[in-house]
C-alpha positions as a Python dict, from the first residue, in 0.01 Angstrom:
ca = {
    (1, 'X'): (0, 0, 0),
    (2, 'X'): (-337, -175, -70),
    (3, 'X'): (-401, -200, -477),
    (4, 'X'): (-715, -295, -639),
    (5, 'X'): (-650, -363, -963),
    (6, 'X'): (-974, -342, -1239),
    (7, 'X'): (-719, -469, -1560),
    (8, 'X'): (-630, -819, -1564),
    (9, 'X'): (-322, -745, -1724),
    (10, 'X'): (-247, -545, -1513),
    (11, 'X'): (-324, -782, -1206),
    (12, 'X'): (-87, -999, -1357),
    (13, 'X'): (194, -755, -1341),
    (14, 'X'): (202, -622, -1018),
    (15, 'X'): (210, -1035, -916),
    (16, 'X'): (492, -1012, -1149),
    (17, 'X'): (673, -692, -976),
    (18, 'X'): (672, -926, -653),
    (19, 'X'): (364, -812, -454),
    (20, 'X'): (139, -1021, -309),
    (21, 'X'): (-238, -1085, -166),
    (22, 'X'): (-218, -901, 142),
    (23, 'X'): (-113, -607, -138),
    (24, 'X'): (-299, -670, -435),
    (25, 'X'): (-692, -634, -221),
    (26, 'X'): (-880, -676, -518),
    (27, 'X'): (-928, -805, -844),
    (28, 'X'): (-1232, -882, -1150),
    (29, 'X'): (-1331, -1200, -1221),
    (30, 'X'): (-1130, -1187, -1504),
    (31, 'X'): (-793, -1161, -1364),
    (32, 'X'): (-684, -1498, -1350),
    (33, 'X'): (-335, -1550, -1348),
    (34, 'X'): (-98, -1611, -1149),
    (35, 'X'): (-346, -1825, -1017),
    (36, 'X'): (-218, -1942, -706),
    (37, 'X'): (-255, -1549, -611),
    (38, 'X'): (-550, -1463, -751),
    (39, 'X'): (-743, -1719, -606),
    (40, 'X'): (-670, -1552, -272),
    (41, 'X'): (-725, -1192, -361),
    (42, 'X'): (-1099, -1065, -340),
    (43, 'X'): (-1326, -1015, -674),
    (44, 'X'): (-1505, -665, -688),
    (45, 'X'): (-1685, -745, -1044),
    (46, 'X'): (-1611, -755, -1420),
    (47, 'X'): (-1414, -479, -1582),
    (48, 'X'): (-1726, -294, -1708),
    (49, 'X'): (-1971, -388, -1388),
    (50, 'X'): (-1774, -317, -1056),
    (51, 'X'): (-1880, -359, -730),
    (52, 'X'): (-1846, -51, -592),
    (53, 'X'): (-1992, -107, -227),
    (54, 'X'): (-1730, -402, -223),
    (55, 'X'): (-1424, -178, -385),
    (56, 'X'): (-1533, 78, -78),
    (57, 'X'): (-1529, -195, 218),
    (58, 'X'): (-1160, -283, 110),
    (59, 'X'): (-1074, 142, 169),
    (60, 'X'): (-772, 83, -99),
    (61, 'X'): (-488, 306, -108),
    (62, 'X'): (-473, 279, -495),
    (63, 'X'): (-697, 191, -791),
    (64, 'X'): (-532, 104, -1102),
    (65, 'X'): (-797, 105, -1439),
    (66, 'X'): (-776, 138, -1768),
    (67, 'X'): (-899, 411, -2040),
    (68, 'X'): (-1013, 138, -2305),
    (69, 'X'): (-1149, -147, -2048),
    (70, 'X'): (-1329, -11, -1780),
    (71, 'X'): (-1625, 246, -1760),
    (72, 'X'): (-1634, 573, -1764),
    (73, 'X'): (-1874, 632, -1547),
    (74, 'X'): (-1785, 414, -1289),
    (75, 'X'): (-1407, 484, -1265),
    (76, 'X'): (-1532, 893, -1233),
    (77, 'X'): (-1761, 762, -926),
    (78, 'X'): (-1448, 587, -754),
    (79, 'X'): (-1234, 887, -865),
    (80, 'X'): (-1459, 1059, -584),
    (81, 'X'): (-1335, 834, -285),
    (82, 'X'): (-1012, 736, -391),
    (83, 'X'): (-706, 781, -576),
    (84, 'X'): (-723, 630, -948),
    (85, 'X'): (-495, 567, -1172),
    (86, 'X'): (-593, 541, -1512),
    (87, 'X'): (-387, 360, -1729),
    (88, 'X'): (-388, 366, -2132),
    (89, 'X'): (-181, 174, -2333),
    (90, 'X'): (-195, 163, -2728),
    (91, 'X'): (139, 48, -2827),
    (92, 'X'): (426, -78, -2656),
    (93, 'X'): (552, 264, -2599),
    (94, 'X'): (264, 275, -2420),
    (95, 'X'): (323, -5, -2216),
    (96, 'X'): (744, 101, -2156),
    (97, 'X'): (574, 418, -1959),
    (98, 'X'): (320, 190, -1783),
    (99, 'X'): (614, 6, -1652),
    (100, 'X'): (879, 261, -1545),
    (101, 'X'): (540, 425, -1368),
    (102, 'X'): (446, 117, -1182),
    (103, 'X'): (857, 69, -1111),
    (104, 'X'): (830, 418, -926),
    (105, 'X'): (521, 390, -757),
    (106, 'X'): (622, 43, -628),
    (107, 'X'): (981, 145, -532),
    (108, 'X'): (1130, -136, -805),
    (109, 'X'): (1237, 107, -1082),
    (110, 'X'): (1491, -187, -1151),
    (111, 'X'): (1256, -471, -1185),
    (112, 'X'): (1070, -256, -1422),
    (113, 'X'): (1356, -155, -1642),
    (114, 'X'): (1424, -559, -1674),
    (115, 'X'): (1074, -609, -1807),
    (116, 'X'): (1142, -358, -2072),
    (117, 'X'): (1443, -463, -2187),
    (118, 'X'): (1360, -820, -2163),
    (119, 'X'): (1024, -721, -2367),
    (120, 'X'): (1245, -473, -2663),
    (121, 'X'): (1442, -835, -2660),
    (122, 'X'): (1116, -1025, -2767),
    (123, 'X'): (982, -803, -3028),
    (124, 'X'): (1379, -707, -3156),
    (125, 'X'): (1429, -1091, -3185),
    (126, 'X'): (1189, -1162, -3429),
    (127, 'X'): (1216, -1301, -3754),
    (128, 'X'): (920, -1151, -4004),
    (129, 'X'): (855, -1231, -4310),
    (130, 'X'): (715, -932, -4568),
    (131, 'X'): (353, -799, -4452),
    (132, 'X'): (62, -1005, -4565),
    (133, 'X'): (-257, -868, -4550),
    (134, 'X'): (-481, -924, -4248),
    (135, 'X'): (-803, -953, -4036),
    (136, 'X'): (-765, -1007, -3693),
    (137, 'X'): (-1110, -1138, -3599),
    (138, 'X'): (-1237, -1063, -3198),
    (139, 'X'): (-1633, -1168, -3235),
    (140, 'X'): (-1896, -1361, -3440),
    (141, 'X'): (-2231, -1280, -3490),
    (142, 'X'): (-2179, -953, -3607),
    (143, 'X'): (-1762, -1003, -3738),
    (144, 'X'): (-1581, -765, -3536),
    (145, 'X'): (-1202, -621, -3578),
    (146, 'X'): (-962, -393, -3492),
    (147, 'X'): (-837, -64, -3606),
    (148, 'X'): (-513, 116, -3610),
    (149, 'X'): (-547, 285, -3253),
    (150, 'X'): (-538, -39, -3034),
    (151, 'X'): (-307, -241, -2854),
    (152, 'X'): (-407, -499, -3101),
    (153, 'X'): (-302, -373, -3411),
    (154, 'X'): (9, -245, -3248),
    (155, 'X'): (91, -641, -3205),
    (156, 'X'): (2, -731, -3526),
    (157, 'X'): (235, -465, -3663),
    (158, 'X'): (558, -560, -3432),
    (159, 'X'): (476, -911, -3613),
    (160, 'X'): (480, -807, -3961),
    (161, 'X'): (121, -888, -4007),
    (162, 'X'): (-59, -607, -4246),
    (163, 'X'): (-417, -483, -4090),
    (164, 'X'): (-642, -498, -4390),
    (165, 'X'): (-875, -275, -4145),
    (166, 'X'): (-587, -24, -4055),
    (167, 'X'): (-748, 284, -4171),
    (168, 'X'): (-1044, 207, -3923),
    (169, 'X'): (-1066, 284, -3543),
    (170, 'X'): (-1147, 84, -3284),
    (171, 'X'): (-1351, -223, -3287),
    (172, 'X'): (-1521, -222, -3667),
    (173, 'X'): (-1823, -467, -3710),
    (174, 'X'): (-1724, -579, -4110),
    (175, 'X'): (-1857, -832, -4341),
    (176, 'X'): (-1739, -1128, -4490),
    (177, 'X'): (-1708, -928, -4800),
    (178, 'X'): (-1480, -674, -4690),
    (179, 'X'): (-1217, -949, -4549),
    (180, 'X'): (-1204, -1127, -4873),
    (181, 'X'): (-863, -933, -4954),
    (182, 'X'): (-707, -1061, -4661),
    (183, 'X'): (-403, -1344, -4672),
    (184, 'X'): (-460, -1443, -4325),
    (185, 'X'): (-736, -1470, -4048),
    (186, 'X'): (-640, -1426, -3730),
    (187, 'X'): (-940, -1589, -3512),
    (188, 'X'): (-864, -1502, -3143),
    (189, 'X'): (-936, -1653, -2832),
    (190, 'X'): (-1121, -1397, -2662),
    (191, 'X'): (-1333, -1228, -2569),
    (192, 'X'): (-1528, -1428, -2816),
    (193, 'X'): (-1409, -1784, -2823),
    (194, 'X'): (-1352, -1871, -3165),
    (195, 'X'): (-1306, -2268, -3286),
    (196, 'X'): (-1203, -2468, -3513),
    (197, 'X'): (-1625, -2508, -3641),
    (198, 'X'): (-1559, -2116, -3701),
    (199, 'X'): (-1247, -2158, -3863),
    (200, 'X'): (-1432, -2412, -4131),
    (201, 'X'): (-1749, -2153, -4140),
    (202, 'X'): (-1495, -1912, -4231),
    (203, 'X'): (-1309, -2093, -4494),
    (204, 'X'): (-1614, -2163, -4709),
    (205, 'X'): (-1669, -1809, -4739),
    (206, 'X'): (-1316, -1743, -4773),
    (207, 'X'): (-1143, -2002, -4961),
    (208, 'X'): (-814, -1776, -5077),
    (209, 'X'): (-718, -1687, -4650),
    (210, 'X'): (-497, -1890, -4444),
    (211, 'X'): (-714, -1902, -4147),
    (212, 'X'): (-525, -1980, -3796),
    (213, 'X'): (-663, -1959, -3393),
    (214, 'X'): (-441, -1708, -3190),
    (215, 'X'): (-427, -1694, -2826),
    (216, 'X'): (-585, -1332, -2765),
    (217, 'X'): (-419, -1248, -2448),
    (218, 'X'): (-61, -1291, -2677),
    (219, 'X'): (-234, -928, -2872),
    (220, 'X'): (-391, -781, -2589),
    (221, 'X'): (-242, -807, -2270),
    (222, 'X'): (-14, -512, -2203),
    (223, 'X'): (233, -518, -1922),
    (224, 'X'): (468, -782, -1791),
    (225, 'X'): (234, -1068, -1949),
    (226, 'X'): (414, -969, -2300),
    (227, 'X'): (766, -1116, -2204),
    (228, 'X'): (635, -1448, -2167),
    (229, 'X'): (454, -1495, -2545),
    (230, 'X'): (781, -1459, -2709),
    (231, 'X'): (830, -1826, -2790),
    (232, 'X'): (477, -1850, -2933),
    (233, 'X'): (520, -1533, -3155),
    (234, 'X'): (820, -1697, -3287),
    (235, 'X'): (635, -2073, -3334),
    (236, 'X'): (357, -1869, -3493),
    (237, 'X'): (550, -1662, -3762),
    (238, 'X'): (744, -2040, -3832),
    (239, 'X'): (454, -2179, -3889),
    (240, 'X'): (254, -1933, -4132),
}
């Protein structure tokens, strides 16, 4: 079976469940780990700006996308030529069906049943302290956040972290007056690359907040990637 794969999450997984290049076709520029294998696999675009003439001249068996990170209108186009499967993944729930799908599709309804009992282990194993209030920052210039129906906040949750912005959807733009509640800010990693000149920005405006850099893809990258972030979700919650 040839895959394309327009998630890089998701590209990370199927590596995980043991294919390789000559099965995973194609890949975005974004889907960068493992990168031994990715480096061999062909790149058909970003998430939201495929190539769809190159997507066609690899004549893929299956197309794996996502509801929240890909296009609409794009994924409907390739829906057209080829068999899609769009993925979407909120919680880790979510994520447990994503993998016993992919097991069954793949023929390795074992290897996926380890992932998500290795990944209940991560999460179960956690020590958290009692909720403090939260912003869990994603861009600058305008302050962006997350509400209570994303993989995100989901995270942050299963972490004991309290989302000051939970009663919002999606990806709020707020101000720096509204996170002036919040105990902690969570800066993330991507997709906007916050530093430690943002973190000092920050904490003029915010003096009260513990303000701390996350890796991004340890709150947003669904699938197999979760298993390996357990040690720094414990070193984080240690360290707050």
């Amino acid at each position: 079976m040839k895959i394309i794969s327009l998630v890089p999450s998701i590209t990370e997984t199927l590596f995980d469940f043991g294919l390789t290049d000559s099965e995973v076709v194609g890949r975005t520029k974004f889907c960068i780990h493992p990168e031994d294998s990715v480096k061999k696999v062909t790149v058909i675009g970003g998430t939201k700006n495929l190539n769809i003439e190159k997507i066609r001249s690899l004549k893929p068996d299956l197309i794996i996308a996502n509801k929240e990170e890909n296009e609409k209108l794009q994924v409907e186009e390739l829906e057209k030529e080829f068999k899609v499967w769009v993925t979407d993944i909120k919680n880790l729930r979510d994520n447990e069906n994503f993998l016993q799908k992919l097991g069954t599709l793949l023929n390795k309804e074992e290897t996926a049943q380890n992932y998500v009992q290795k990944i209940r282990t991560v999460f179960g194993n956690l020590s958290k302290e009692p909720s403090k209030k939260t912003a869990y920052l994603i861009w600058k210039a305008p302050y962006m956040t997350v509400g209570n129906d994303t993989f995100i906040h989901h995270i942050l949750e299963q972490l004991g972290f309290d989302n000051i912005f939970k009663n919002q959807k999606r990806y709020p733009v707020i101000s720096i007056e509204e996170m002036q509640s919040a105990e902690y800010l969570l800066l993330s990693s991507e997709p906007f690359p916050f530093r430690e000149k943002h973190m000092a920005e920050l904490q003029s405006e915010i003096p009260t907040a513990k303000i701390i850099l996350v890796e991004g893809e340890a709150f947003s990258w669904y699938g197999t990637p979760l298993l390996k972030w357990g040690p720094y979700y414990k070193s984080l919650l240690e360290n707050l």
